[in-house]
C-alpha positions, 0 to 999 in steps of 0.5 A, spaced: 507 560 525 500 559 527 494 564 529 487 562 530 483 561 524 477 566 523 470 564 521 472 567 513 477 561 512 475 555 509 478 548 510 476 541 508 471 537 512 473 530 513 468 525 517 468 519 520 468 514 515 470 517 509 476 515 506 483 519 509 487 523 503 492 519 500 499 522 500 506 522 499 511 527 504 518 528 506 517 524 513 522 521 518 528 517 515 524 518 507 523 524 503 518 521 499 513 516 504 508 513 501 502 515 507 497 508 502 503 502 504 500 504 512 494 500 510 492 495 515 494 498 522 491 503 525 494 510 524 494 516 529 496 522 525 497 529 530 497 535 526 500 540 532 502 545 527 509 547 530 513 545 535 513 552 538 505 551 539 502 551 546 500 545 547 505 540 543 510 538 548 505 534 552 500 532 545 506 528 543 508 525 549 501 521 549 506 516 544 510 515 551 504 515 556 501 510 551 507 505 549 504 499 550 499 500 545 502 503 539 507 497 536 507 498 529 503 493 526 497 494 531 497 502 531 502 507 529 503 514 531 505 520 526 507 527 528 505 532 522 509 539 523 508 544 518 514 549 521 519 548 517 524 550 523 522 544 526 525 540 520 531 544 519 533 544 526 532 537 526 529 537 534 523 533 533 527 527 531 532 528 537 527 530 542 523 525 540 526 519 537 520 514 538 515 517 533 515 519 526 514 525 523 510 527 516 514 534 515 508 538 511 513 544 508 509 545 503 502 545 506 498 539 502 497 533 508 494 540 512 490 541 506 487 535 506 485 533 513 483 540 514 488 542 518 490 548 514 486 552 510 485 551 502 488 559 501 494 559 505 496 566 504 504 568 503 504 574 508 503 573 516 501 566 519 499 560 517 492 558 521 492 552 523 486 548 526 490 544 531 486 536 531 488 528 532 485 524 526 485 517 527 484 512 521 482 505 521 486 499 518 482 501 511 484 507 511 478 510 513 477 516 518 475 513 525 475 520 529 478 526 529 478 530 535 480 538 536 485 540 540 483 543 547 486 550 549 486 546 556 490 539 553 484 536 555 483 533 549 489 527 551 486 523 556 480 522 551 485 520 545 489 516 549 482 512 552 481 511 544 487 509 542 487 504 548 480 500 547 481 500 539 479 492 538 484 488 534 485 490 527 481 484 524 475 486 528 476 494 527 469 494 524 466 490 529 467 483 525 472 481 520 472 483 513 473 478 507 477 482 503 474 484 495 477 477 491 475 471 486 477 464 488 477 460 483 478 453 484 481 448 477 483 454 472 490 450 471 490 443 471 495 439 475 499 436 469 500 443 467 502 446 473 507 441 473 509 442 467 511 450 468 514 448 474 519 443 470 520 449 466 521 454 471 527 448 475 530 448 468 531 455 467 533 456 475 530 463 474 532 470 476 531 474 482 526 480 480 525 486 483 520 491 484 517 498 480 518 505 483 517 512 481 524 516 482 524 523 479 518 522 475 520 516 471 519 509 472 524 504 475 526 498 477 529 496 484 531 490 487 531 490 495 531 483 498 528 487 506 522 489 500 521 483 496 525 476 495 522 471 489 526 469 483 522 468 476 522 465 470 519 467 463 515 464 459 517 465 451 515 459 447 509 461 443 504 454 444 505 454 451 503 462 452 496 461 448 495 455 452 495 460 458 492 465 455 487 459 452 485 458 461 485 466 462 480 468 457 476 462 459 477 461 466 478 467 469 476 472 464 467 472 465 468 471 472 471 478 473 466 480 467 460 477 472 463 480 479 466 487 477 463 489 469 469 488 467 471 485 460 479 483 459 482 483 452 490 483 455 495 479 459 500 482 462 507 477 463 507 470 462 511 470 468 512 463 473 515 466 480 518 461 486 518 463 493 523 459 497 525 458 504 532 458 502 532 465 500 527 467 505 522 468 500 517 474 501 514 481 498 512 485 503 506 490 502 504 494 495 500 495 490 500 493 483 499 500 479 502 505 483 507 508 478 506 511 471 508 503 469 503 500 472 499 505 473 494 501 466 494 495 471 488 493 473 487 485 476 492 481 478 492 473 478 496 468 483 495 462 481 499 456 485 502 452 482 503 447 488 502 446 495 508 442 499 510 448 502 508 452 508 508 460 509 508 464 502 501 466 504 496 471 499 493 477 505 490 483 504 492 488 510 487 492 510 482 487 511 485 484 516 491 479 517 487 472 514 491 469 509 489 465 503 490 458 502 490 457 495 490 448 493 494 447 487 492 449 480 486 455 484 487 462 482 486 467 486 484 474 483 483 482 485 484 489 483 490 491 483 489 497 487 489 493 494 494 492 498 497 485 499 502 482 500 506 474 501 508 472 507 516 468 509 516 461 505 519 457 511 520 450 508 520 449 501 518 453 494 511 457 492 511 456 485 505 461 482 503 464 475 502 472 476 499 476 470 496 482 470 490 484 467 487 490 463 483 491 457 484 496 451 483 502 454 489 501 459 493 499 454 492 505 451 494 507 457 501 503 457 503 505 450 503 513 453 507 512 459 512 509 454 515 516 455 516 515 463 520 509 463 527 507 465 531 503 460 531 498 466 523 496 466 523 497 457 518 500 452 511 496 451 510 494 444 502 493 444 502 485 444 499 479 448 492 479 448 488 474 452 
């Protein structure tokens, strides 16, 4: 499978703190994981080309030496194999049930790690640069570490691995995620009133976009995403929303980001409630052909007498935001982020997106790649 690279082969160069290559690939238990839902928790990544490399065996056994350390949420651990015998014959996952496994049939994340070379050859064996990369909760290159023909290389990967900070601190201090606070854009009579609307009409449980053979679909998963949501149809109310996004949130996105908004996205009032276990895991709001024209989501809550529900942006450490009645919380739809469980009570929010013309143009040329489930964009709805 492998052979030693030659001074003629190129490969990317990654270092530490550039930005680690984004990615979907076949891994353990999913044939299409998106390497960006990640962010948040460290990430060891062990490109040891294949099994039947000398080596391997005891590189991958550092999952077992250093247990205690890799727990899912603080630091994660995936093999990468490039050797396609090792997927067919399924010994990974039998032998090592512990860890996952990216399975890099295709040769695209060795690529982008500089694991493989940019030219893979269709004669002879692949050269591989066997290497550690360890990625921060930003998904940033931390370090990235060569595999020593000795295996002395573990210890030191090992001593790493057990003295990262905590994930809040991965740069030395905590990070404030990259967000707009803004307090009073819905006033409390207002709020009551979508909310009055909302227990009127009971909601529906919404899902969540997803990309399947290249067209944009509609998923419900409660383990995924847990809220019920009521649109907002009546003519006069939607302007008098629109009316408080344009004037209230609009320049203050135009004076942080330079960026001018001329469309809303839904008129959409959500509601976590404890009694369904209301929550939406990690994601991001423009990651399918039908998002992909987002370009700001807006929480504001609609009221406080609740407790868990709370707004975090993983990459930027476990802080929660705890928004007041009537406050808006404002951010790139890029971010990862997500809602925790609501434990007692309801979380009532109003959750457009943003965008201007250019990305409406965008929208209107993704129509093409829409399920019938999600429905066309017609070109409406100004803010």
């Amino acid at each position: 499978m492998a052979s030693s690279p030659t001074s003629a082969t190129q490969y990317i160069a990654l270092g530490t703190g550039d930005p680690a290559p984004t990615f979907r690939q076949l891994a353990t238990g999913n044939p299409s994981y998106n390497f960006e839902t990640l962010g948040g928790r460290y990430v060891l990544l062990c490109f040891f080309g294949s099994l039947t490399s000398h080596g391997t065996t005891a590189a991958l056994g550092l999952r077992r030496m250093a247990a205690a350390t890799f727990d899912d949420e603080h630091l994660v651990m995936f093999g990468v194999t490039h050797d396609r015998s090792d997927h067919e014959t399924g010994i990974l996952q039998s032998t090592w049930p512990e860890l996952r496994f990216f399975y890099d049939l295709d040769g695209k994340v060795g690529q982008l790690y500089g694991a493989l070379p940019l030219e893979i050859g269709s004669g002879g064996g692949v050269q591989v640069r066997r290497q550690w990369v360890l990625v921060d909760p930003m998904l940033r290159i931390r370090a990235i570490i060569p595999f020593e023909a000795d295996g002395s290389e573990i210890a030191r990967v090992k001593a790493l691995v057990e003295t990262l900070p905590v994930v809040d601190r991965h740069a030395g201090f905590e990070i404030h995620p990259p967000v707009i606070i803004l307090p009073h854009v819905f006033e409390p009579g207002f709020c009551r009133k979508l909310i009055d609307l909302y227990e009127a009409d009971g909601g529906q449980e919404s899902g969540f976009m997803t990309e399947e053979n290249g067209r944009t679909v509609m998923k419900l998963d409660a383990s995924h995403k847990r809220r019920d949501d009521f649109l907002v149809t009546e003519e006069g109310l939607r302007l008098d929303l629109q009316k408080r996004i344009r004037r209230r949130i609009g320049p203050e996105i135009a004076k942080v980001h330079q960026f001018h908004v001329t469309r809303m996205e839904r008129y959409l009032v959500g509601c976590y409630s404890a009694d369904t276990g209301g929550h939406f895991r990690a994601h991001r709001d423009n990651t399918t052909k039908g998002t992909a024209h987002r370009r700001f989501a807006v929480s504001i809550n609609l009221n406080e007498d609740f407790d868990g529900g709370r707004l975090s942006f993983p990459e930027y450490g476990t802080r929660q935001i705890d928004l007041p009645g009537g406050a808006a919380c404002v951010f790139s739809c890029s971010l990862l982020h997500q809602v925790s469980q609501v434990t007692r009570g309801r979380r009532y929010a109003f959750l457009p997106f943003l965008y201007d013309d250019a990305a409406a143009r965008i929208r209107e040329q993704n129509n093409v790649y829409l399920d019938e489930t999600v429905g066309a964009y017609v070109g409406v709805g100004t803010a």
